[in-house]
N, C-alpha and C positions, 0 to 999 in steps of 0.2 A: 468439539465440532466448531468448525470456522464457516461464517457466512457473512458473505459481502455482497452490498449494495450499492447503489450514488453511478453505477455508470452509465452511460449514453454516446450520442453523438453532440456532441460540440464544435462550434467555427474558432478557426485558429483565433489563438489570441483570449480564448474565453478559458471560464471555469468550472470545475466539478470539483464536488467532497464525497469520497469513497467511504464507506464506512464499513468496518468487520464485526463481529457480535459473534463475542467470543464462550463457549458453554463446557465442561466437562473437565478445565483447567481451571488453578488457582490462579487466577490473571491477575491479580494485583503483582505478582510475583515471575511473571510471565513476563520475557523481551517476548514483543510482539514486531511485525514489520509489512511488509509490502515487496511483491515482485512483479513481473512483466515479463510477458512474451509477445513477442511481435510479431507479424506473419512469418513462418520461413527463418526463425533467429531461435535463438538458446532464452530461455528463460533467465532474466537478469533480478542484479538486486536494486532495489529503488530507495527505502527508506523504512531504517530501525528505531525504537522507542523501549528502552528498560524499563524494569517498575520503577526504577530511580528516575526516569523519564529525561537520559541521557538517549541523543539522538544522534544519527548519524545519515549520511544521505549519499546518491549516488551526485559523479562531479555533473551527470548532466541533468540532475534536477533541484541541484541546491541555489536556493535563490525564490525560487520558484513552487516547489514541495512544500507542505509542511505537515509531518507526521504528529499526531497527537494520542489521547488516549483518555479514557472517563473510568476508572475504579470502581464508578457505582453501575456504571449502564454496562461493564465489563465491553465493552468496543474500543476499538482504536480507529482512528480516520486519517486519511490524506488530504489535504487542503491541494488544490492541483491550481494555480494561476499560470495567466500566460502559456495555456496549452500550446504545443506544434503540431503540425503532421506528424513528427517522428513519436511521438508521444503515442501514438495510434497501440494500442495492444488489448489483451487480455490481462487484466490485472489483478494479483494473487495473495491473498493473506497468510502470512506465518507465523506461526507460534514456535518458539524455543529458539531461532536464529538468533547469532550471534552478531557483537556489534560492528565485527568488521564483514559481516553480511553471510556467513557460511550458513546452511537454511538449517531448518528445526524441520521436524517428520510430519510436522500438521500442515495439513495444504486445506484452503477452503476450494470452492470451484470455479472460483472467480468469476469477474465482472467486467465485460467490454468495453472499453472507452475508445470511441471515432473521432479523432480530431480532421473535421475535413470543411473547406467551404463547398 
């Protein structure tokens, strides 16, 4: 089971840390990751983290992102700075994706992020 928390409404230019809380899998051992849907668009990939906590990231949020992860609290999190509008989505946790972002079967239910003034 995937559940995720940390989202909101945010003014451009700000910040949110999403966090997933991961239960039913061996997660130390688990690539874990982050997707997004946005109004009216295809669910995309945003940002991966192996147990070897190699990461990888989408080109429009590297810089910007930053994917992490705790062993012990089994979650992983997204550091989100320098929000946009385009950022605006539903944002979705995966378990078992790969690191060139093809998804794993575990979907949590995700958690809304508003970037708006």
């Amino acid at each position: 089971q995937l559940v995720e928390s940390g989202g909101g409404l945010v003014q451009p230019g700000g910040s949110l840390r999403l966090s997933c809380a991961a239960s039913g899998i061996i997660f130390r051992l688990s690539t874990m990751g982050w997707y997004r849907q946005a109004p009216g668009k295809q669910r995309e990939f945003v940002a991966v983290i192996t147990g070897d906590e190699l990461t990888n990231y989408a080109d429009s949020v590297k810089g910007r992102f930053t994917i992490s992860r705790d062993n012990v609290k089994n979650t992983i999190y997204l550091q989100m700075n320098s929000l946009v509008p385009e950022d605006t989505a539903v944002y979705y946790c995966n378990a078992g994706l790969n690191l060139q972002g093809r998804p794993g079967v575990a979907w949590g239910q995700g958690t809304q992020v508003i970037v708006s003034s």
